[in-house]
Structure formats: C-alpha cells, structure tokens
C-alpha positions as CSV (number, residue, x, y, z in Angstrom):
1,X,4.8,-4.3,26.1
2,X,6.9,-5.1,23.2
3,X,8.5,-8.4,24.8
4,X,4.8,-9.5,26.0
5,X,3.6,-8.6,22.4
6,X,6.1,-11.7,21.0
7,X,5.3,-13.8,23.6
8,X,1.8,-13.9,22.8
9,X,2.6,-14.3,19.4
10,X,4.5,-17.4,20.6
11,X,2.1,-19.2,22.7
12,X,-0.6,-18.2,19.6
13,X,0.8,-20.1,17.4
14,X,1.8,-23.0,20.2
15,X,-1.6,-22.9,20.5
16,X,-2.8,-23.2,17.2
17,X,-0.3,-26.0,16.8
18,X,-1.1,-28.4,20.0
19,X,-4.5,-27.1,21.3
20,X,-2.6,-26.9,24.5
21,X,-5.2,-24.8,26.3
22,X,-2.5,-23.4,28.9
23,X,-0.6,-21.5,26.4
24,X,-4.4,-20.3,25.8
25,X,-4.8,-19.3,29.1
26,X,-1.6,-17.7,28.9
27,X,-2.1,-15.4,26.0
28,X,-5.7,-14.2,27.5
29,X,-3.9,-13.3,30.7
30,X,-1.8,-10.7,28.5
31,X,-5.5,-8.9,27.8
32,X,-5.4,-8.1,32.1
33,X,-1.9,-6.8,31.9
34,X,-2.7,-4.4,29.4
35,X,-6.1,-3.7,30.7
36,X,-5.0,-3.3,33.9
37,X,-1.5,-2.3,34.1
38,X,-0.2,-0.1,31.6
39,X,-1.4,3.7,31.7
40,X,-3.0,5.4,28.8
41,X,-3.2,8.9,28.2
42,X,-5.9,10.5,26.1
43,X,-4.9,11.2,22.5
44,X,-7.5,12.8,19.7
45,X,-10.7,10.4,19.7
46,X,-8.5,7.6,22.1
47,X,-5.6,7.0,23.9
48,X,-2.6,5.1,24.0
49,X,-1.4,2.9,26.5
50,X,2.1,3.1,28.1
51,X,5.4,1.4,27.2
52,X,5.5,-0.8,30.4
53,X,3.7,0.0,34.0
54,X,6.4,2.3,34.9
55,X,5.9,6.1,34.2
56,X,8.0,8.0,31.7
57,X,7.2,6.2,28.4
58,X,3.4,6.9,28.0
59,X,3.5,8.1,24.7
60,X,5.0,5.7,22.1
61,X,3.0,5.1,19.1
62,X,4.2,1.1,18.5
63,X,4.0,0.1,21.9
64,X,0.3,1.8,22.4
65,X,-0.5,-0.5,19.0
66,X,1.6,-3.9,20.5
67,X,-1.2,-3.1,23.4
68,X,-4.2,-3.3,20.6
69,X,-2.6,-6.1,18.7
70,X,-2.8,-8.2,22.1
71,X,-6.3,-7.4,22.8
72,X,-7.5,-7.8,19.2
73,X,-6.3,-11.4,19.0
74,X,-7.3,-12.1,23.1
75,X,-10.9,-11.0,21.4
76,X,-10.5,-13.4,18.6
77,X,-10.6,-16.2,20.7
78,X,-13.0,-14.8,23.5
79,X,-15.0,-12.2,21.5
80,X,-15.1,-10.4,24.3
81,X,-16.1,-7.1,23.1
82,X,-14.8,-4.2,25.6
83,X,-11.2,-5.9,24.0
84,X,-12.4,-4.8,20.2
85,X,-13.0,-1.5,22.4
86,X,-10.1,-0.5,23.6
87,X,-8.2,-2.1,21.1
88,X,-9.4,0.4,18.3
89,X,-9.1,3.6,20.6
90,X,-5.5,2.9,20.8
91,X,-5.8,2.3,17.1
92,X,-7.5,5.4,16.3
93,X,-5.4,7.5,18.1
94,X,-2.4,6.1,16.6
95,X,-3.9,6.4,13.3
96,X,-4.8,10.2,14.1
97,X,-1.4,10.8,14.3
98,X,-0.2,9.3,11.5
99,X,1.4,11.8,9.2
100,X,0.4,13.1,6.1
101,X,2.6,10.7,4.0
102,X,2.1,7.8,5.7
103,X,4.8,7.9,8.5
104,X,4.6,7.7,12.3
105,X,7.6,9.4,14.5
106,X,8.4,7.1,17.4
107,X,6.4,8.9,19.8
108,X,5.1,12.4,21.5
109,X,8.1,13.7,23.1
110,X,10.0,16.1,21.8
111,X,13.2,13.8,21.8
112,X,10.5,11.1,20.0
113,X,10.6,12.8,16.6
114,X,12.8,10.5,14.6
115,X,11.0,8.2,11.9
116,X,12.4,4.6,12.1
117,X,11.7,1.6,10.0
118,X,11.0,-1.3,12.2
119,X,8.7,1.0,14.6
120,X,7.0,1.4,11.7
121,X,6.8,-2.2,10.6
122,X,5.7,-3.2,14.1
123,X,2.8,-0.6,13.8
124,X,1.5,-1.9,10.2
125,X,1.5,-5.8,11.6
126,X,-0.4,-4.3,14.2
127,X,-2.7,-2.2,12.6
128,X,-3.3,-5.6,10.0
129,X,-3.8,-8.0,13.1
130,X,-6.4,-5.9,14.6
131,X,-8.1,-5.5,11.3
132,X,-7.8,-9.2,10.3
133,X,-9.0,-10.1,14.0
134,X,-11.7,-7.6,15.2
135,X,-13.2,-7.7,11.3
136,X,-13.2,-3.9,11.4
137,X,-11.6,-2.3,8.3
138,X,-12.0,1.3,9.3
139,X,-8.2,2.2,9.5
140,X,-7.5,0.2,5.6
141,X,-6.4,3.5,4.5
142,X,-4.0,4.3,6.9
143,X,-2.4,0.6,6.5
144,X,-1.9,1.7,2.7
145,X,-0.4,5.1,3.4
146,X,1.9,3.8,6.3
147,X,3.0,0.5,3.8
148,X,3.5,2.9,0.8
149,X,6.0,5.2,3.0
150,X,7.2,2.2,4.8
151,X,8.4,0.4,1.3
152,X,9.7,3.1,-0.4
153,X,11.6,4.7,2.6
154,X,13.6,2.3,4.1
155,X,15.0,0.2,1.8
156,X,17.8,0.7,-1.1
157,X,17.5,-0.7,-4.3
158,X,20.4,-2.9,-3.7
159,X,18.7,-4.9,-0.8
160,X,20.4,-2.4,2.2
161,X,18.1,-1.8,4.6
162,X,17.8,1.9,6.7
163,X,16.9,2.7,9.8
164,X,15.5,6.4,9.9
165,X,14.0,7.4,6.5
166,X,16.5,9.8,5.6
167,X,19.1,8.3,7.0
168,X,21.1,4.5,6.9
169,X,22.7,4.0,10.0
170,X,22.9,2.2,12.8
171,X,21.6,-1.0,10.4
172,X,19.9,-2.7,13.4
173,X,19.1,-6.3,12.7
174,X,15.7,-5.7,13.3
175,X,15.5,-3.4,10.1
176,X,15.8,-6.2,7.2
177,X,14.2,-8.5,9.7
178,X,10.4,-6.6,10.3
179,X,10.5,-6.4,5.9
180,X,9.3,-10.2,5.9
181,X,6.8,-10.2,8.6
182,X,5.4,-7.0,7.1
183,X,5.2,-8.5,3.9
184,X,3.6,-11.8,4.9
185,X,1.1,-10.0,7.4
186,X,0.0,-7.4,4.6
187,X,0.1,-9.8,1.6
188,X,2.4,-8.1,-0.1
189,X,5.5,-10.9,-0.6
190,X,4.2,-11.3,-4.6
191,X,4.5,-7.7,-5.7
192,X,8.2,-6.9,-3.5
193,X,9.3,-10.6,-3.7
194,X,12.3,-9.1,-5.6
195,X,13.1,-6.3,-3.7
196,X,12.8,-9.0,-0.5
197,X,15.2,-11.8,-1.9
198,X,17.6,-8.3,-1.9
199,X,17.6,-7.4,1.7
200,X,17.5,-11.4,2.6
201,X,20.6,-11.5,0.6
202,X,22.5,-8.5,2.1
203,X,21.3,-9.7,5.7
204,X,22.9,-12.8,5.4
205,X,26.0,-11.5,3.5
206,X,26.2,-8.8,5.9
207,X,24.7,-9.7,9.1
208,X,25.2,-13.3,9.8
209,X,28.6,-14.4,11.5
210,X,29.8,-17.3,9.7
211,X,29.2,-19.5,13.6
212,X,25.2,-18.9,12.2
213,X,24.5,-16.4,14.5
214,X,22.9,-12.7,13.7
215,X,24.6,-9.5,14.6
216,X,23.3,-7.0,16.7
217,X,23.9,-3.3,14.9
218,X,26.1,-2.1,12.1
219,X,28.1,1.5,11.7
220,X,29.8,3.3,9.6
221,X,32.7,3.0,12.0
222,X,31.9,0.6,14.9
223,X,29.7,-2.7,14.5
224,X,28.4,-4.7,17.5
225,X,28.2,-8.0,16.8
226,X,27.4,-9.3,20.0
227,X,24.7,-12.8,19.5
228,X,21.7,-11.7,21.4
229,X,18.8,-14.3,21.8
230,X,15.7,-12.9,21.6
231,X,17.1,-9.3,19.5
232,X,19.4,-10.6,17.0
233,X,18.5,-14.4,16.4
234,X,15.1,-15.2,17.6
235,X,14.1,-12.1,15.8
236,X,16.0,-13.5,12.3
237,X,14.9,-17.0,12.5
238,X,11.4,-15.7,13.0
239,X,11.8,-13.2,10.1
240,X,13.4,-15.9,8.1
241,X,10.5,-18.6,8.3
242,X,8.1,-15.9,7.1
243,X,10.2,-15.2,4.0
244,X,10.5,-19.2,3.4
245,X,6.6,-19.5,3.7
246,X,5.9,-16.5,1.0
C-alpha cells in the first residue's frame, strides 16, 4: 500500500505536468487494487483495508488511510462516487480510533501500540487529501487534534526530530522528512516556518553524507548510513522541494 500510495502521487503530479493520459490511466488502476485486492476488516462505523494482499497486516491505521488517500484522488478525477464511499469508511474508522489527544498507535495488534511520528504524518496528509479531494470536511477536527499532537510531540526545540513521542531514537530519515509535506499539505509552513528551517538544518547537518546522499537511521550507538533510493533520498529530495515551495 504504502509504495503504491507514492507512486500515485508520482504519476499525479506527471500528470498534472504533461497531460499524459497513461500515467492517468495508471493512477485509476491503483482505485482496482485497493478495491479489489487488499482485505478490510470491519472497524467502528467502517473498516480498514490491509497492508498489502497478503494476510497478517490487516490492521494498520496509515496504510488503511494510504488506501483512502488513493481512492479520494482516483474520485477527483472520475467522481466516481462508491470511491468517496469507501474512501471515508476507512477514514472514519481511522478517525474513531484516534486517541483522545490527538495520537494514532500504529495499529490494532497488541505489538502495534507504539505512537510514531511519520505514521502519523502519513495519516494527517491523508486525512487532508481526502478532505481537499472528496469536498467533505467531516473529519476537520480530527486533522486539528492529530496536527496539534503531531507538532508538539515529535520534534525538539532545537530542530531534532523523534521517532516515538516519548522517545528519540532510531532518528529514521523519514522523521524530519514527513514535517515538510505535513506542513505544505495542511498549510501550516507560515506559523512553524521557524521551528521547520530547525529540523531542515539538523537533517542536513546530521543526515546528509557529504557524497549528497541521505542516511537511512541514526542511534545512540549504531547509525546505518546505507544510501537507499526510494527510503532515504527519494523520500528527502521530495521532502526538500516541499520546504523550498513554502
């Protein structure tokens, strides 16, 4: 789900850029798999779809939203209306189990409880995409819980970014990197522009080899900085363009 989530995102925008109607065609196809592939199991007043096809992962919170964000913007451009449908069951039962304070854990298992930061960005961009896209503002609330908690959770005032909520490490490189889409998504860049030029300073002080590339993960004790494509760099240059547009 999540890898099919940025490639729609991709061919979106290569879309939007050359009116290329394959990478159209393309993106709509996304709306079968999820329709038709992933399972969903009944949650509150919805259900979420699965990780991926394969059993095991049914109940992850950001992935079940990845699955409305494709089918809200696959009803954008076909307004095809059993899309909105099932896009905002998944969004209601995600929003159900939002906690009091804003937060999501990771998902329904008992070994899902942790409370992560990029998780939590991906579910705000979604939860803001199917809003902007379907035109239905009935979750607005729990964008501006789940942004309040996100903001003041994850970040330190000296630009370091956190993974879990109450805890720093492993600094994953998707951490300071989901900051800059969530702001730009939720138009938010003007009122944390400052605490954003922090973290885009530490990232680059702290995460970016001095060949260019972007480090996986970094411990207290033990750092991977293995150059990953799509985890480490495409993820960065994306999060980067998004800070240089705001």
């Amino acid at each position: 789900m999540v890898a099919t989530s940025f490639a729609v995102a991709a061919l979106c925008e290569a879309y939007e850029i050359t009116r290329n109607k394959t990478y159209l065609s393309e993106v709509l196809s996304a709306a079968d798999f999820v329709i038709n592939d992933l399972h969903r199991t009944e949650c509150g007043n919805g259900f979420l779809f699965s990780y991926s096809p394969l059993s095991g992962n049914n109940t992850v919170f950001n992935a079940s939203l990845l699955g409305s964000k494709i089918l809200s913007v696959c009803y954008h451009y076909t307004k095809n209306e059993e899309y909105k449908r099932l896009a905002r069951a998944s969004v209601e039962a995600c929003c159900e189990a939002q906690n009091k304070d804003g937060s999501w854990i990771y998902g329904m298992l008992p070994v899902q409880s942790w409370i992560d930061s990029f998780h939590t960005g991906y579910n705000l961009e979604a939860l803001q995409t199917f809003q902007n896209l379907t035109g239905d503002y009935s979750f607005q609330k729990n964008i501006i819980k789940g942004f309040d908690f996100y903001i003041r959770n994850f970040f330190l005032a000296g630009g370091t970014p956190k993974y879990y909520h109450d805890r720093i490490y492993p600094i994953d490189i998707h951490c300071p990197g989901q900051l800059f889409v969530v702001l730009s998504r939720l138009d938010k860049f003007g009122d944390w522009q400052q605490l954003a030029e922090k973290v885009m300073g530490w990232t680059l002080k702290n995460m970016q080899d001095k060949k260019g590339y972007f480090y996986y993960q970094i411990k207290p004790h033990f750092s991977s900085r293995i150059s990953y494509m799509r985890w480490s760099n495409a993820f960065m240059f994306n999060a980067m363009s998004y800070y240089l547009n705001s």
